[in-house]
Every structure is written in structure tokens, then in C-alpha cells.
C-alpha positions as CSV (number, residue, x, y, z in Angstrom):
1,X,0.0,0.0,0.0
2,X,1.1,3.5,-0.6
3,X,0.9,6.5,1.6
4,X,-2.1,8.1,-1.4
5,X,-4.6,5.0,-0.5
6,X,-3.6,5.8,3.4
7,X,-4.9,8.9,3.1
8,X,-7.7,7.6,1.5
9,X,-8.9,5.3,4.0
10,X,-8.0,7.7,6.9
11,X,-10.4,10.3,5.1
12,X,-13.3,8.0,4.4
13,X,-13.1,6.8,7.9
14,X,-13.4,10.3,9.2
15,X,-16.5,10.7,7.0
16,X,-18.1,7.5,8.3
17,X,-17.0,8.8,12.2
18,X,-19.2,12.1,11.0
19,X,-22.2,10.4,9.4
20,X,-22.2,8.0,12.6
21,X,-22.3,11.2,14.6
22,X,-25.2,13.1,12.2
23,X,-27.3,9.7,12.8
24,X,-26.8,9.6,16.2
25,X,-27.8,12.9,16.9
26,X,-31.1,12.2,14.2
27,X,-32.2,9.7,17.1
28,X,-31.8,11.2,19.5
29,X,-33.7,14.1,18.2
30,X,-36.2,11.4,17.1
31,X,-36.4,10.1,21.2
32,X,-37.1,13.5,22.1
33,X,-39.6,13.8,19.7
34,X,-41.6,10.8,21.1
35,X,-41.2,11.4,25.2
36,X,-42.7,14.9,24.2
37,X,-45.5,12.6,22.5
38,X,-46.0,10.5,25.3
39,X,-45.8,13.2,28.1
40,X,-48.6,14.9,26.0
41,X,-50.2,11.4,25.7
42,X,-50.6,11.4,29.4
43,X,-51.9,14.5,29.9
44,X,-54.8,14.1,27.1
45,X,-58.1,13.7,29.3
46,X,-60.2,11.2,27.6
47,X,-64.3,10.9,27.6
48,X,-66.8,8.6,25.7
49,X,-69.3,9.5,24.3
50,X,-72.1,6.4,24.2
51,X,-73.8,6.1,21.0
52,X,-76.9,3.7,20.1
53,X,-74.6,1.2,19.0
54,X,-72.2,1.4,22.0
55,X,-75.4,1.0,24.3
56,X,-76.8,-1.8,21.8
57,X,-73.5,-3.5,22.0
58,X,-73.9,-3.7,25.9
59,X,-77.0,-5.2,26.1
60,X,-75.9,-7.5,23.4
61,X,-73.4,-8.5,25.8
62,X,-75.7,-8.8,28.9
63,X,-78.3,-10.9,26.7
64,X,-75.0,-13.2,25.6
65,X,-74.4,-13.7,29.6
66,X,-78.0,-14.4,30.6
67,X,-78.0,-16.9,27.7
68,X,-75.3,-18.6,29.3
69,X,-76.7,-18.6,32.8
70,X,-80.0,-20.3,31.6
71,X,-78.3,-23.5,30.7
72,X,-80.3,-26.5,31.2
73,X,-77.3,-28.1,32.7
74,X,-76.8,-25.5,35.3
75,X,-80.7,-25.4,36.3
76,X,-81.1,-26.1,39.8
77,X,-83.1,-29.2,40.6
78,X,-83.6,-33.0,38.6
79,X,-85.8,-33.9,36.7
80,X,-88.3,-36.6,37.4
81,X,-90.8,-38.8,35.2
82,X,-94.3,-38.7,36.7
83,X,-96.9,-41.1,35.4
84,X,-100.6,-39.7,34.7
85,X,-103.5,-40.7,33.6
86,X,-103.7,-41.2,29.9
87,X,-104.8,-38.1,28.2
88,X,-105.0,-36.0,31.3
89,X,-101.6,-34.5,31.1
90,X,-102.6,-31.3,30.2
91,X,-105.4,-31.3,33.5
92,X,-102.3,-32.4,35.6
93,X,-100.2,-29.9,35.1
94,X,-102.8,-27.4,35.3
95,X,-103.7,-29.3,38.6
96,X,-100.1,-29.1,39.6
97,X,-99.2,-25.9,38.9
98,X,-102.2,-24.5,41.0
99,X,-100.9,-26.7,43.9
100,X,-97.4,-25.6,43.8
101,X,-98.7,-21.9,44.0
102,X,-101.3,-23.0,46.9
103,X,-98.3,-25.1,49.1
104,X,-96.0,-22.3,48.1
105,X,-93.9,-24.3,46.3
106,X,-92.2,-22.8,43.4
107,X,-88.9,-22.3,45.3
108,X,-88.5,-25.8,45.3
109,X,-90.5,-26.9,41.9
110,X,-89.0,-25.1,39.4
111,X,-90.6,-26.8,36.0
112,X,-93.9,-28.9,34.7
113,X,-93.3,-30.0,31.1
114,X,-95.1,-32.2,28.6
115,X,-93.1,-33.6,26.2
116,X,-94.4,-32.3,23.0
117,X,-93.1,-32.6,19.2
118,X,-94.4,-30.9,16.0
119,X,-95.7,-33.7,13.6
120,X,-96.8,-32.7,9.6
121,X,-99.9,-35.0,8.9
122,X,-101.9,-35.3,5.8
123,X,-105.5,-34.4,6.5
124,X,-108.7,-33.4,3.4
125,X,-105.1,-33.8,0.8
126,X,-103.7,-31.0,3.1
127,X,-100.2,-30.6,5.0
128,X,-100.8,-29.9,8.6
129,X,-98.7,-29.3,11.3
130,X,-99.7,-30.9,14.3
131,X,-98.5,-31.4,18.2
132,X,-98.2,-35.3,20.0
133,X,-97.3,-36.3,23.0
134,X,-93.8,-37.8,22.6
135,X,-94.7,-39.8,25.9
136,X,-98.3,-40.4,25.9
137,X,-99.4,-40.6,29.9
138,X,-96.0,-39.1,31.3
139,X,-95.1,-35.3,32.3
140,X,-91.4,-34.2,33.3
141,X,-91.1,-32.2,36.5
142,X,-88.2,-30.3,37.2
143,X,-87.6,-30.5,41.4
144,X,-85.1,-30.6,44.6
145,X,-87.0,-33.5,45.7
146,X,-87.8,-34.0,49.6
147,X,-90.4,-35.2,51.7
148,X,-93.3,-32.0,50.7
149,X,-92.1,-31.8,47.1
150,X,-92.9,-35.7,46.8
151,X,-96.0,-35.1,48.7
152,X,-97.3,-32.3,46.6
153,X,-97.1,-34.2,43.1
154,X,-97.9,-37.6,44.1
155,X,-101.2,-36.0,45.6
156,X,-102.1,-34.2,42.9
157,X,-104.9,-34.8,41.1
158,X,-104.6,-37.4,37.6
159,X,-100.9,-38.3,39.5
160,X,-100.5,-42.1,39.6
161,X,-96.9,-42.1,40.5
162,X,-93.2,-41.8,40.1
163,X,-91.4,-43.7,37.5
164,X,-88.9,-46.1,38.6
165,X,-90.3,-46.0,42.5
């Protein structure tokens, strides 16, 4: 090497030690920039303003939760198969629903169902769409069975008994 190429590299180095110097000195003004942006960040005071849809959005949210909550699987209570008397399961729970309210009751039977499906049947060359009884002669009751519980649907009216007792 010669003492021309020497020079050379002594000169570009000093120009790379400058534009190493000119960049630093670019971020730092660039750091600056952004704690200024975050201190006035901080000091921003934020409202909301709730719109239709905001409000609409909560209540979605609330409906979402109560939908959860009224899982049959969490439902308090079992449910129990009670024989009646063919055709009468209509009168019986009528019967029993009037009797929970008179014993006072509902805190400890929570449901009366009768199994019901939706049936299309061909009546006059017409499509109709009927209800049956998917268990002709039984209702389901929904209960935290004890001693006045049992009492107050194996008394009632059309009730011929518990399944499986």
C-alpha cells in the first residue's frame, strides 16, 4: 500500500465517524420527539361519548351472559318422570301448577313439562302441522326432591306415580 490509499482510507473513515455522529444525533432528536408525544399522551383527558350502538353493544353482551346462565345443565333441581293418567296431562299440570302456588312451592319446583313434538300430517289432501305427545301418559317435572315436594305431586290430582319407584 502507498501512503495516497492511506490517506484515502483515513479520510473516508473520518467521514463514516461524522455520518455516525449526524445519525446519532437524528435519534436522539427522534427520542425526544416521542417522550414529548407521550408526556402529552398522558396529559390528554379522555371521555366517551355512548352512542346507540355502544349502548346496543352492551345489552348484546348482557343478553350473551343471561343466555349462558339459563343453561339446562346448570338449572337447579332433577328432573323426574311422573306417570298420569292417559290423556290428562294437560289437566295435571294445570292441577299441579295450581298446587305448587297454593303449598307455596315454586322455590323448590321449578318446572312442569309435557313432552311435546311438532308432527306434519296429511288431513282433506292437506299438509298440517300438528303437536303429539312424545310420551303419551307421562309429564317431566323439574324438582329438589324432599319429603313435601314428593308429597305435593304424588297428591295431585290425575298423578298415579313416580317412574322407577
Amino acid at each position: 500500500m502507498n501512503d495516497e490509499s492511506l490517506t484515502e482510507l483515513t479520510l473516508d473513515d473520518t467521514d463514516v465517524v461524522a455520518t455516525l455522529d449526524a445519525a446519532e444525533a437524528d435519534v436522539d432528536a427522534v427520542e425526544a420527539t416521542l417522550d414529548a408525544a407521550e408526556a402529552d399522551v398522558d396529559a390528554v383527558d379522555v371521555s366517551f361519548d355512548l352512542t346507540d350502538e355502544a349502548v346496543a353493544d352492551e345489552a348484546d353482551e348482557a343478553e350473551a351472559e343471561a343466555e349462558v346462565i339459563d343453561d339446562p345443565w346448570t338449572r337447579p333441581g332433577a328432573w323426574y318422570v311422573v306417570h298420569t293418567q292417559s290423556g290428562y296431562e294437560k289437566k295435571v299440570t294445570a292441577n299441579l301448577g295450581a298446587r305448587i302456588q297454593s303449598m307455596n312451592m315454586e322455590d323448590r319446583i321449578y318446572e312442569v313439562v309435557i313432552p311435546m313434538e311438532e308432527v306434519e300430517e296429511f288431513k282433506n289432501g292437506r299438509k298440517q302441522t300438528v303437536q303429539k305427545k312424545v310420551f303419551p301418559g307421562y309429564i317431566l317435572v323439574r324438582c329438589q326432591m324432599d319429603d313435601e315436594s314428593w308429597y305435593c305431586i304424588r297428591n295431585t290430582p290425575g298423578v298415579t306415580g313416580f317412574v322407577g319407584q
